[in-house]
N, CA, C and O atoms as a GROMACS GRO file, in nm:
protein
  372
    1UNK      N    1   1.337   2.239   1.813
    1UNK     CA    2   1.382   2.106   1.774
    1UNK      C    3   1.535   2.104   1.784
    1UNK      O    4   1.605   2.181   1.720
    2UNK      N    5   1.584   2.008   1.871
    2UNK     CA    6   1.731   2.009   1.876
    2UNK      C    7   1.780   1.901   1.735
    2UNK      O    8   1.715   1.846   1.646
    3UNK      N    9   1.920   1.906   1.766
    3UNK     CA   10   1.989   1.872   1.639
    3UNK      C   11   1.961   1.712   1.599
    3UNK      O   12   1.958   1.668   1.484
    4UNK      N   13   1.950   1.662   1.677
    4UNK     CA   14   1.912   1.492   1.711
    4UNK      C   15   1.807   1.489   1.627
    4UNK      O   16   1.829   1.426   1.523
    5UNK      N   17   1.708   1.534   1.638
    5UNK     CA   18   1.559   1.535   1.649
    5UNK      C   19   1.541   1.578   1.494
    5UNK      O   20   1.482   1.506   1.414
    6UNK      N   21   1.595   1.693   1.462
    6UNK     CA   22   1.633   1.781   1.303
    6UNK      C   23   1.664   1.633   1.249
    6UNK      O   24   1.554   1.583   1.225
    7UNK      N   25   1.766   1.542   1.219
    7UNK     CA   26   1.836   1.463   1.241
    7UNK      C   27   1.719   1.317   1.154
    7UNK      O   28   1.697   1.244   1.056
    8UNK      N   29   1.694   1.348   1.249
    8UNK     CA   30   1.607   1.193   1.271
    8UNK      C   31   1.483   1.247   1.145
    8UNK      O   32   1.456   1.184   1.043
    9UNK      N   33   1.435   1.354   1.180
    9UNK     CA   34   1.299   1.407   1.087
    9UNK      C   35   1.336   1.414   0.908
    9UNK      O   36   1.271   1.386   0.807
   10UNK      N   37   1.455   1.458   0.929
   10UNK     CA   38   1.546   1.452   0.788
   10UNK      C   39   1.591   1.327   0.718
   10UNK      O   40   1.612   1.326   0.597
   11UNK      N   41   1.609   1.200   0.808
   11UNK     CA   42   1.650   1.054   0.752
   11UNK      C   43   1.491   1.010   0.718
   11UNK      O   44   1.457   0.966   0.609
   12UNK      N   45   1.420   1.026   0.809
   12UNK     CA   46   1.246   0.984   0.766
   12UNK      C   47   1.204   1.078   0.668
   12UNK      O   48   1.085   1.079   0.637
   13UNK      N   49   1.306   1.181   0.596
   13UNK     CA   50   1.224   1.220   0.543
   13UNK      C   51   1.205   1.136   0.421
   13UNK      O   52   1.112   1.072   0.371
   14UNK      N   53   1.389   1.172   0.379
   14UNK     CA   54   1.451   1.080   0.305
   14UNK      C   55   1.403   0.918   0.262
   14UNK      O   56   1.400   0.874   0.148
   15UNK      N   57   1.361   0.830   0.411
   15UNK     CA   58   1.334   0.774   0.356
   15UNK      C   59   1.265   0.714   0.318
   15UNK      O   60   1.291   0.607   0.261
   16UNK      N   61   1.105   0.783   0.344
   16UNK     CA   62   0.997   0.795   0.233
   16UNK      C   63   1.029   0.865   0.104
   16UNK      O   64   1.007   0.797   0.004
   17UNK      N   65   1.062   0.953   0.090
   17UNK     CA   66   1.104   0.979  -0.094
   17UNK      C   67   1.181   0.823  -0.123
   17UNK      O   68   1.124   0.752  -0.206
   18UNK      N   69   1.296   0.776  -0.063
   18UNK     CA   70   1.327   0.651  -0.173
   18UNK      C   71   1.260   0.581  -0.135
   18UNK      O   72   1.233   0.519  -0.238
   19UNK      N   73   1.188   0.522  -0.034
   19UNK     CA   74   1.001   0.386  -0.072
   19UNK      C   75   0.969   0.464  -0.198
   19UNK      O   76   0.994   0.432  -0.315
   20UNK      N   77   0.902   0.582  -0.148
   20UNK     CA   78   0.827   0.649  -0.261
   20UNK      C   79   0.887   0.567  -0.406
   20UNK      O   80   0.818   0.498  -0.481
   21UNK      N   81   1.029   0.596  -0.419
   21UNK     CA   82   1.053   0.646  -0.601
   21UNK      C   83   1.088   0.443  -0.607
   21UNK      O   84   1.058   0.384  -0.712
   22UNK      N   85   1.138   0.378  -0.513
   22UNK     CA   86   1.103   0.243  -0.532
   22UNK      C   87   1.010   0.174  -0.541
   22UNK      O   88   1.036   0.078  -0.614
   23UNK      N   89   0.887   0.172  -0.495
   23UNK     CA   90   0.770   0.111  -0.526
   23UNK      C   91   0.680   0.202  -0.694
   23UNK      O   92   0.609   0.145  -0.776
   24UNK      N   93   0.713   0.324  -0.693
   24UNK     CA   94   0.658   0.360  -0.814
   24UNK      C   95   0.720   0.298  -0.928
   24UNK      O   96   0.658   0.269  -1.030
   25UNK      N   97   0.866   0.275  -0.907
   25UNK     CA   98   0.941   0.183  -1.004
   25UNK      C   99   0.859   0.047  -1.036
   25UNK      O  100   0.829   0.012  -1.150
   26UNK      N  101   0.825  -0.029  -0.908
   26UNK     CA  102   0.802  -0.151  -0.899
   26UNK      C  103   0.641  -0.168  -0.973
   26UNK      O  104   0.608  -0.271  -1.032
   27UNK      N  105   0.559  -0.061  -0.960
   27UNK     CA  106   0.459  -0.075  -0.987
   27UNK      C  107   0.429  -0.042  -1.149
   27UNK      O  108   0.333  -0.081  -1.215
   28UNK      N  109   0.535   0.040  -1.189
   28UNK     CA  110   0.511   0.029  -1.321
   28UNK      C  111   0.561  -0.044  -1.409
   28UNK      O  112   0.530  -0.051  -1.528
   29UNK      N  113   0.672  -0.121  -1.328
   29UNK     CA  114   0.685  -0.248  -1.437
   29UNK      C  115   0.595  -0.360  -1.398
   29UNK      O  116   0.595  -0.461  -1.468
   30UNK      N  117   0.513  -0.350  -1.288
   30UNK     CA  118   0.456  -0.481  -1.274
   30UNK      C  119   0.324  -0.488  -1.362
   30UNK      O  120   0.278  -0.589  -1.415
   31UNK      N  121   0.266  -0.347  -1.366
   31UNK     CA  122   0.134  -0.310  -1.470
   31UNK      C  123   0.173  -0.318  -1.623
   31UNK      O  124   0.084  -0.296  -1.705
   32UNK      N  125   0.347  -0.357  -1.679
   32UNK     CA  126   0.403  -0.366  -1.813
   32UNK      C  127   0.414  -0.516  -1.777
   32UNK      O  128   0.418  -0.562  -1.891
   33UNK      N  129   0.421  -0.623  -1.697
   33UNK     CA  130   0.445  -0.687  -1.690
   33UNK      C  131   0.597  -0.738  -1.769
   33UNK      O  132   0.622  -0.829  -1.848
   34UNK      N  133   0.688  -0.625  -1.700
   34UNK     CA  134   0.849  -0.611  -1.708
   34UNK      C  135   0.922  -0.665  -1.562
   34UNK      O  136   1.043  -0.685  -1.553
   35UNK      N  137   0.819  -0.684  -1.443
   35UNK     CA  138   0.892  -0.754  -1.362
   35UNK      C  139   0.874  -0.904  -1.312
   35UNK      O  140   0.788  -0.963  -1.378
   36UNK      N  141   0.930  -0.974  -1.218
   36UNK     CA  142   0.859  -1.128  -1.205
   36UNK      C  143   0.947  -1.169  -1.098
   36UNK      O  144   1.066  -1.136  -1.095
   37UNK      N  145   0.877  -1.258  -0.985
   37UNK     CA  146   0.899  -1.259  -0.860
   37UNK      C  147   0.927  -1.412  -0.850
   37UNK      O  148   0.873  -1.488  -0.930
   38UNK      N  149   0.995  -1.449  -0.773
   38UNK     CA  150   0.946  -1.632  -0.744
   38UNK      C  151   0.988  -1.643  -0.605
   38UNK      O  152   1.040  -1.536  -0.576
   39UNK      N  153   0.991  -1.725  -0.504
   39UNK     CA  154   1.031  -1.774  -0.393
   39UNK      C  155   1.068  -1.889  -0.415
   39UNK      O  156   0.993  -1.972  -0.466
   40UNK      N  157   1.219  -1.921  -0.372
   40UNK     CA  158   1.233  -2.068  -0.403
   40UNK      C  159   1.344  -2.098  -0.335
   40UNK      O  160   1.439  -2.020  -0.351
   41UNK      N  161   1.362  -2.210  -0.246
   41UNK     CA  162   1.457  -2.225  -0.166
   41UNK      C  163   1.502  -2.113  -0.037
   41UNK      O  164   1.610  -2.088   0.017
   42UNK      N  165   1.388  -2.069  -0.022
   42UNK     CA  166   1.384  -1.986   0.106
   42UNK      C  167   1.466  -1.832   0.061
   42UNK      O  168   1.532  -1.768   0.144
   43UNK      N  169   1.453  -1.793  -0.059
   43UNK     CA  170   1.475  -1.653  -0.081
   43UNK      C  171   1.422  -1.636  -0.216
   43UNK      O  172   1.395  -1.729  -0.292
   44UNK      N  173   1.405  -1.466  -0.250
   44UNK     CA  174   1.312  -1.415  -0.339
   44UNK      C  175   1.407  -1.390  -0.434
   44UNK      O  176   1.520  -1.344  -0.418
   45UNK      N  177   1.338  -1.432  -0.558
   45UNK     CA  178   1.453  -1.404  -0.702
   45UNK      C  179   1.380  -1.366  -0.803
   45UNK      O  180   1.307  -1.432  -0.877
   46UNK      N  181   1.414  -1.209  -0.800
   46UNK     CA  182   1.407  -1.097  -0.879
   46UNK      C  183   1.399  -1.074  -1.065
   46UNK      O  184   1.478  -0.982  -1.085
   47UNK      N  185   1.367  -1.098  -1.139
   47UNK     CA  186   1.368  -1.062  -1.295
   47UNK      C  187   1.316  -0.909  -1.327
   47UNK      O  188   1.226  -0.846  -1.272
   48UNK      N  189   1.400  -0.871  -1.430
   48UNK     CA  190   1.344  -0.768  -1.446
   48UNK      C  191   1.403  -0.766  -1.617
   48UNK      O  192   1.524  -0.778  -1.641
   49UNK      N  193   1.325  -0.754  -1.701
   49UNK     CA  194   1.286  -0.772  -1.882
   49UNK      C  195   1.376  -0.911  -1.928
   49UNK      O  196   1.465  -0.942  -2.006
   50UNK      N  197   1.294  -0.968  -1.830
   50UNK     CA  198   1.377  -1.127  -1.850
   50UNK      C  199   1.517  -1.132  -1.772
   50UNK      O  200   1.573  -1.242  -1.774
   51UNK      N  201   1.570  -1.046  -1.714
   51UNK     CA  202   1.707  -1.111  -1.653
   51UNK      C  203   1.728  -1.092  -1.510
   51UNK      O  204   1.707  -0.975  -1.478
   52UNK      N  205   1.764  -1.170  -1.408
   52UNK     CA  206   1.771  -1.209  -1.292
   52UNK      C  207   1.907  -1.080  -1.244
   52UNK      O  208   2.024  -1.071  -1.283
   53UNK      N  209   1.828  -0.996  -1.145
   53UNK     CA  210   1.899  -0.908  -1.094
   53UNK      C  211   1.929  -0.902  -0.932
   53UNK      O  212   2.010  -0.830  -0.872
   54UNK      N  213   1.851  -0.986  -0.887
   54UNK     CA  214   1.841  -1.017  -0.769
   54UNK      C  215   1.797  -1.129  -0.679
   54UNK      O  216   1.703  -1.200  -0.716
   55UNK      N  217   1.869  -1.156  -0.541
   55UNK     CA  218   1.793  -1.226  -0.477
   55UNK      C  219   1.860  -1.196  -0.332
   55UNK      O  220   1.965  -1.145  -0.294
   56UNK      N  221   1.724  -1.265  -0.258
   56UNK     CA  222   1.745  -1.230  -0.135
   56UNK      C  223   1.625  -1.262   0.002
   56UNK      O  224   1.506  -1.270  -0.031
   57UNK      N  225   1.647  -1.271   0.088
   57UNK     CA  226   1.569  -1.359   0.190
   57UNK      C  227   1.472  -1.262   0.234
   57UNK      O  228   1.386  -1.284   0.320
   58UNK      N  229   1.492  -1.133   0.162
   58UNK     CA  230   1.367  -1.049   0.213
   58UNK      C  231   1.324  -0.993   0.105
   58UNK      O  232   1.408  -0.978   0.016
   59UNK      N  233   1.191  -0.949   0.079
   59UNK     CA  234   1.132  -0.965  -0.038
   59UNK      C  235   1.124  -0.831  -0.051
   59UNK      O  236   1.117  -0.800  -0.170
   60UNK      N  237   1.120  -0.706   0.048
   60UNK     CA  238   1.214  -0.601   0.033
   60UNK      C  239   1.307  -0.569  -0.039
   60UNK      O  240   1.302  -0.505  -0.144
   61UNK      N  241   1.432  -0.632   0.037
   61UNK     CA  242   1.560  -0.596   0.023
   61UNK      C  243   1.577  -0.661  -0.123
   61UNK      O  244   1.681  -0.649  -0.189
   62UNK      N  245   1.448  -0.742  -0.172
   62UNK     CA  246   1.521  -0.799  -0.321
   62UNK      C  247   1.462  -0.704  -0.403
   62UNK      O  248   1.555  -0.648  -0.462
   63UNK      N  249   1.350  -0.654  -0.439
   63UNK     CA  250   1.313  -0.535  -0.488
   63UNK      C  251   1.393  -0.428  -0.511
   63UNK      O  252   1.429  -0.396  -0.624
   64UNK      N  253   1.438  -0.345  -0.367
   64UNK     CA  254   1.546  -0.282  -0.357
   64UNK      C  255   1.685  -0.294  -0.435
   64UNK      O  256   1.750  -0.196  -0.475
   65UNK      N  257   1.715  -0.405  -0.448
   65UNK     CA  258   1.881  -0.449  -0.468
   65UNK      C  259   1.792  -0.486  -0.625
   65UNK      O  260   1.884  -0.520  -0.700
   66UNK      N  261   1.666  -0.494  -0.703
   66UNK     CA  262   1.658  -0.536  -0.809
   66UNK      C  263   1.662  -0.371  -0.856
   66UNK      O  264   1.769  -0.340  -0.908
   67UNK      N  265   1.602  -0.307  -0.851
   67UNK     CA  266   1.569  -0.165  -0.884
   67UNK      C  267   1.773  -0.105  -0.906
   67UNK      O  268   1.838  -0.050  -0.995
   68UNK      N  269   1.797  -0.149  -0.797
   68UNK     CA  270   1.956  -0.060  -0.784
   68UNK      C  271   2.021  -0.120  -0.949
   68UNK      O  272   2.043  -0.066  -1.057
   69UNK      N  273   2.036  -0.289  -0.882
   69UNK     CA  274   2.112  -0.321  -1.012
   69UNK      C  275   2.052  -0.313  -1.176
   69UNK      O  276   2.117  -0.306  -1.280
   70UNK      N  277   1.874  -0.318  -1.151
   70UNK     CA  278   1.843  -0.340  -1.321
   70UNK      C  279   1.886  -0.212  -1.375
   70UNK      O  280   1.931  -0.226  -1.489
   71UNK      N  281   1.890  -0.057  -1.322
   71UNK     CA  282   1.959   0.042  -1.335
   71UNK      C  283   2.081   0.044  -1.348
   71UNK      O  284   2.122   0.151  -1.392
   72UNK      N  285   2.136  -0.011  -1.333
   72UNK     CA  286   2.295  -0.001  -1.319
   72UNK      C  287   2.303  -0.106  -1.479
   72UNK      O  288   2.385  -0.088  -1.568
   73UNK      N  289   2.230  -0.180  -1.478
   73UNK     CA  290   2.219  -0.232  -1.598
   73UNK      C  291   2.143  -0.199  -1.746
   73UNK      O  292   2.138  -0.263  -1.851
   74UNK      N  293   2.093  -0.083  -1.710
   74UNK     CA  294   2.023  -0.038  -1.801
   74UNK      C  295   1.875  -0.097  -1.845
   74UNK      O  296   1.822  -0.069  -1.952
   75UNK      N  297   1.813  -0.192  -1.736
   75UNK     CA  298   1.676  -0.231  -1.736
   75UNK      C  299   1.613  -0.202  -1.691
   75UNK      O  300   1.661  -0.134  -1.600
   76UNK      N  301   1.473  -0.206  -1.685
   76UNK     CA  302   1.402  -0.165  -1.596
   76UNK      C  303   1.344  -0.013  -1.615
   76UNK      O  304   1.281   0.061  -1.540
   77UNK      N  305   1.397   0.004  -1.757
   77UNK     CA  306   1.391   0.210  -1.748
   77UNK      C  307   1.229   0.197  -1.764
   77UNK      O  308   1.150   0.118  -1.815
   78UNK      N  309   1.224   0.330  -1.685
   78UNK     CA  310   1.068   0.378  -1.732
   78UNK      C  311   1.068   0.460  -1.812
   78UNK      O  312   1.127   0.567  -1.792
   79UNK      N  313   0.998   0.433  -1.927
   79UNK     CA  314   0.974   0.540  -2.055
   79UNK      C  315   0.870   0.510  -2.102
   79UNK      O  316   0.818   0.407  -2.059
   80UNK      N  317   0.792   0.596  -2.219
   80UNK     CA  318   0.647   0.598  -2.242
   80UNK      C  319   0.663   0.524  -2.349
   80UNK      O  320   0.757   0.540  -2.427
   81UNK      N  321   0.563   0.428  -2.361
   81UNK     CA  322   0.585   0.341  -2.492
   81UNK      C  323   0.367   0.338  -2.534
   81UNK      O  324   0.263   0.346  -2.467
   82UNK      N  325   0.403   0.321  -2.676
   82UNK     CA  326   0.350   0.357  -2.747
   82UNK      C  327   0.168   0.264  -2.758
   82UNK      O  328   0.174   0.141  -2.750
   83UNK      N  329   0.116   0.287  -2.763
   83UNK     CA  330  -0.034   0.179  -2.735
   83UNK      C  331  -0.025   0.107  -2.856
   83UNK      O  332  -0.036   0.145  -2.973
   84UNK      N  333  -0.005   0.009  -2.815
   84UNK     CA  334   0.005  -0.160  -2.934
   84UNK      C  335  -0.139  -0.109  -3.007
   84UNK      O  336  -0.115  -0.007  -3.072
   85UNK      N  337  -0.179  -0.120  -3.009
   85UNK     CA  338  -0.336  -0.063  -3.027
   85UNK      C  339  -0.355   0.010  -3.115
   85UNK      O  340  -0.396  -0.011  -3.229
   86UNK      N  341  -0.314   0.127  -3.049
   86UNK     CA  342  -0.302   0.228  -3.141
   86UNK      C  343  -0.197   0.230  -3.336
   86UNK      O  344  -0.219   0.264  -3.453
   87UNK      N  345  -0.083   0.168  -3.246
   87UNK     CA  346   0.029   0.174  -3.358
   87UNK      C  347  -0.055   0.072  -3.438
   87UNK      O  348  -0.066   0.146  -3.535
   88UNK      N  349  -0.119  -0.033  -3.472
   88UNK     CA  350  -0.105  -0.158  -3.531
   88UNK      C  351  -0.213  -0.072  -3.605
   88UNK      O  352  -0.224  -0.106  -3.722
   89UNK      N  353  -0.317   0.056  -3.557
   89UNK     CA  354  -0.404   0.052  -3.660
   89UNK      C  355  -0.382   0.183  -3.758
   89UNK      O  356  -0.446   0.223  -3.855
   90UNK      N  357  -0.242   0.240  -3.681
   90UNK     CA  358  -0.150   0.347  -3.778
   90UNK      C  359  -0.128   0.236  -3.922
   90UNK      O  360  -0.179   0.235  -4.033
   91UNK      N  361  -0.049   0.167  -3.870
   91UNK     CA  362   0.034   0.059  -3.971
   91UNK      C  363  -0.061  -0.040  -4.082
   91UNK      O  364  -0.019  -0.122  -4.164
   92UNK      N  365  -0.195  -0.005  -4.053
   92UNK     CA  366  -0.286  -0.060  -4.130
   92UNK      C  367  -0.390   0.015  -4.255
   92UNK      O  368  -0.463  -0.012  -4.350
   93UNK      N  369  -0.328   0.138  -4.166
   93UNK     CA  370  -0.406   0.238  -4.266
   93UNK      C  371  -0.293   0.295  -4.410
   93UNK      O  372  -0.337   0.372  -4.496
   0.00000   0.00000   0.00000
């Protein structure tokens, strides 16, 4: 494998790991129902725990640019939270 080729196999590798770690983002706030999508006026506008982090004419690139900034903002974190369920029948006993 010449250096080109090394090259090229190494950017694809790359950039399936970040799809990868972006859509796992996307999917676990969408199953918390922490994210929310709209189309309006011919581009996609992004929420993420109620606040507008993005927009953009590709529904990609708004995902992407929502994930970058709700991080940069401190939203969007993934952490384990606790079964409503569960706690309400701690708090009853």
């Amino acid at each position: 494998m010449d250096t080109m080729q090394r090259m090229r196999f190494e950017a694809a590798a790359a950039a399936n790991i970040e799809d990868a770690s972006v859509w796992r983002w996307f999917s676990a706030l969408l199953e918390e129902r922490r994210i929310r999508w709209r189309f309006c006026f011919n581009q996609w506008c992004v929420n993420v725990d109620r606040r507008h982090v993005a927009t953009d004419i590709s529904f990609d690139r708004a995902i992407r640019a929502a994930k970058e900034h709700a991080e940069k903002q401190g939203l969007g974190l993934l952490h384990a939270q606790p079964n409503k369920a569960a706690s309400a029948c701690r708090a009853s006993q």
